[in-house]
N, C-alpha and C positions, 0 to 999 in steps of 0.2 A: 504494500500500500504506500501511495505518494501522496502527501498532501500539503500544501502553502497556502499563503496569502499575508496581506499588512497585516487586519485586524480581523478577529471573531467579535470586537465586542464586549462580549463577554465580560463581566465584569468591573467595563472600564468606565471611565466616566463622558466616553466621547457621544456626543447627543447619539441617540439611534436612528438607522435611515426612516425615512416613512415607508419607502418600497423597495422589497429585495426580490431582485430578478434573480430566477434559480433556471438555470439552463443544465440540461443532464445529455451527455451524449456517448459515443463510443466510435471510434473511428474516423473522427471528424473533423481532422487535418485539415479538410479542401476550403469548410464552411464556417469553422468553430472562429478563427482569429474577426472576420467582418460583423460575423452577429456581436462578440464583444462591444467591438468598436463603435456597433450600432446601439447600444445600451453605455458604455462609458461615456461616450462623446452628447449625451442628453445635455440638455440646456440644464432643466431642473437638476441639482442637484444632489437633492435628498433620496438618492439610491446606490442600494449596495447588488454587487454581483454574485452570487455564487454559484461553482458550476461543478458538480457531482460526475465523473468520467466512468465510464465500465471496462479498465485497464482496458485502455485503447492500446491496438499494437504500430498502430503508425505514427505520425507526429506529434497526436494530440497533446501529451503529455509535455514536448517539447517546449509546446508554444502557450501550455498553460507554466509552463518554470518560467519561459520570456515573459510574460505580462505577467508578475508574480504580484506587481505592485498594482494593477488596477482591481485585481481580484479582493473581495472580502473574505472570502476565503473557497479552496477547491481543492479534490482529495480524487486519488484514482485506484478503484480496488474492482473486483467479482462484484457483479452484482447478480439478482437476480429478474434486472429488465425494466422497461420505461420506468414503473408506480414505485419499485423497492426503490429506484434510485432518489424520486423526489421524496417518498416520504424521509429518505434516509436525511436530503435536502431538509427540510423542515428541524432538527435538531440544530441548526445552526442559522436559522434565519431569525434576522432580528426587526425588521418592519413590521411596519402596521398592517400593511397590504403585500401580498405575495402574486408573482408572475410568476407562471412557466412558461419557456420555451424549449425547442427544441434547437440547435445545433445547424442548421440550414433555416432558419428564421431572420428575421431582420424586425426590432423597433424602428418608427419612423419619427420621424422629430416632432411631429405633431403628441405622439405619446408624452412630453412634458408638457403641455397643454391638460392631459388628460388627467396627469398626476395632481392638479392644484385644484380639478374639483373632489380630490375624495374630504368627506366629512363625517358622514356616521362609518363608527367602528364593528356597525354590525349590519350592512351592509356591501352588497355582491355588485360591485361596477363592474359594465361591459359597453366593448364599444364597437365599430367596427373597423374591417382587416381589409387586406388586397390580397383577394383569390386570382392569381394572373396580374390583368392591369385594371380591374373590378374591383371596387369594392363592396362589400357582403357585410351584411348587417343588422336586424333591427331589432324594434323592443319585440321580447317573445311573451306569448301567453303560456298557460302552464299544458296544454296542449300538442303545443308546438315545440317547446321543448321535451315533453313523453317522447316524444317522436323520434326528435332531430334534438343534435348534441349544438351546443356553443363552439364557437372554435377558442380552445386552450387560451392560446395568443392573446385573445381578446381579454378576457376576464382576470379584475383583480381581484383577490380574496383576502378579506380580513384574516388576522391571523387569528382570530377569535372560531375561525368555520374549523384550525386543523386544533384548537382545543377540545373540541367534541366528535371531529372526524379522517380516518386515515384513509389515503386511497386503497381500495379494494385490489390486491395485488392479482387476484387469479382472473381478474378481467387484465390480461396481457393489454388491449387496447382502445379500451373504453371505461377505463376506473375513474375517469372525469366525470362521462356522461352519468355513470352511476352517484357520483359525489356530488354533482349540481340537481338530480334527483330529489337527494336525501334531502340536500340545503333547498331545496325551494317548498317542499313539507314541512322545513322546521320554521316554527312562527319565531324565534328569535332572530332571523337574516331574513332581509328584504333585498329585490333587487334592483340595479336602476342600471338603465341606458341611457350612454352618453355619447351625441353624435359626435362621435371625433375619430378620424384616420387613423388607428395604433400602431400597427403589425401589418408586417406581410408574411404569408407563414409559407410553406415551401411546399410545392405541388404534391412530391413525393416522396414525401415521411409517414410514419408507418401506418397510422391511421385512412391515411389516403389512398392506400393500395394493398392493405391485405385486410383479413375478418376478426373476429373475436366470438368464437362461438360459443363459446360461456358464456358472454356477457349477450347475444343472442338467445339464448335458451333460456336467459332467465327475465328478458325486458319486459316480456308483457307483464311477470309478477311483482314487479315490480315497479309496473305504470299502474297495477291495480291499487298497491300499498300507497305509493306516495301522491297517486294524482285521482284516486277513487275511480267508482263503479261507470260514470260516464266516458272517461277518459279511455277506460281498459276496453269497453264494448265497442267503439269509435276505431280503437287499435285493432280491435281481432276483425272487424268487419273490414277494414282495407287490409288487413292481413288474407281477409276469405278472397276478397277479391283478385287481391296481388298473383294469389294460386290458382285460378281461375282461367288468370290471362296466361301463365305460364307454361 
């Protein structure tokens, strides 16, 4: 295991960021140094970095020793895949509000814009991203999120949502969508859209091109729990029909 950075924090008396961007990757030589510099280089200031590696065996590691000093801190071991690496993330994040990325991602500079409206600490801001040269976005109902997931990218989370919840690791690629589930049923987090350009997030990362069949087999039970009996019936009927056409 490798790990560095200036500061943890941790105990010190230096104010705390408001927003700590946790990026988690593994092999990511090509992408990992510009997403950095797309998150150090923000106007606002009040964010720290931290970026979680799964013993990368190419450069990664290289070029997190070279920027030792913009990191908050970053550590490179086994892991066991996207969720164990952020939650492992979450042990050393010290903001208010938490971002992930992923590693072929880009903040765009409008994202400090984004950072000075958060206010309540128990509330879920999201904004919207650039899918291609689109951008993708808007306020959702709790319908439309049963459904269809948030993109990552976009959403900050109070650190108050990983006080009461861990991502669900055996959903290899959708322990988000289950997490923004669980938080949009809990009445202490509300959520708010804020029209602002954050993120562009990167065609093809892992959610964008392969399945999660756990987290498949178990969605509609859990569009039943968290969004009730209307939601669940509205799913399984464009469910009947999806098969239908098939």
């Amino acid at each position: 295991m490798k790990e560095g950075g200036y500061s943890t924090q941790h105990g010190s008396t230096t104010k705390a960021p408001l927003i700590s961007v946790i990026i988690v990757c593994y092999n990511a030589a090509n992408t990992l140094y510009e997403c950095m510099q797309s998150v150090v280089g923000q106007e606002f200031a009040g964010i720290e970095l931290i970026i979680i590696d799964g013993q990368s065996t190419d450069r990664t590691v290289e070029i997190l020793e070279a920027q030792n000093h913009q990191i908050a801190y970053w550590r490179s071991e086994p892991d066991r895949g996207i969720y164990h690496a952020m939650n492992k993330a979450l042990n050393y994040a010290n903001g208010k509000w938490l971002l992930f990325l992923g590693a072929d991602d880009l903040l765009l500079p409008s994202f400090s814009q984004m950072a000075t409206l958060l206010e309540d600490e128990h509330t879920i801001y999201y904004s919207k991203v650039l899918y291609e040269d689109d951008p993708v976005g808007k306020e959702i109902g709790g319908y439309l999120l049963a459904k269809n997931n948030i993109c990552h990218q976009s959403i900050l989370y109070p650190k108050a949502v990983f006080d009461h919840y861990r991502f669900e690791e055996k959903y290899r690629l959708y322990a988000d969508h289950y997490l923004n589930m669980q938080c949009w049923a809990d009445p202490q987090f509300s959520w708010k859209y804020c029209d602002v350009l954050t993120a562009r997030f990167a065609l093809d990362g892992a959610s964008s091109t392969k399945d999660d069949p756990a987290f498949e087999a178990d969605k509609a039970k859990w569009i039943k729990k968290y969004f009730g009996q209307l939601a669940y019936w509205r799913y399984r009927f464009k469910q009947f029909k999806s098969d239908l056409k098939a």
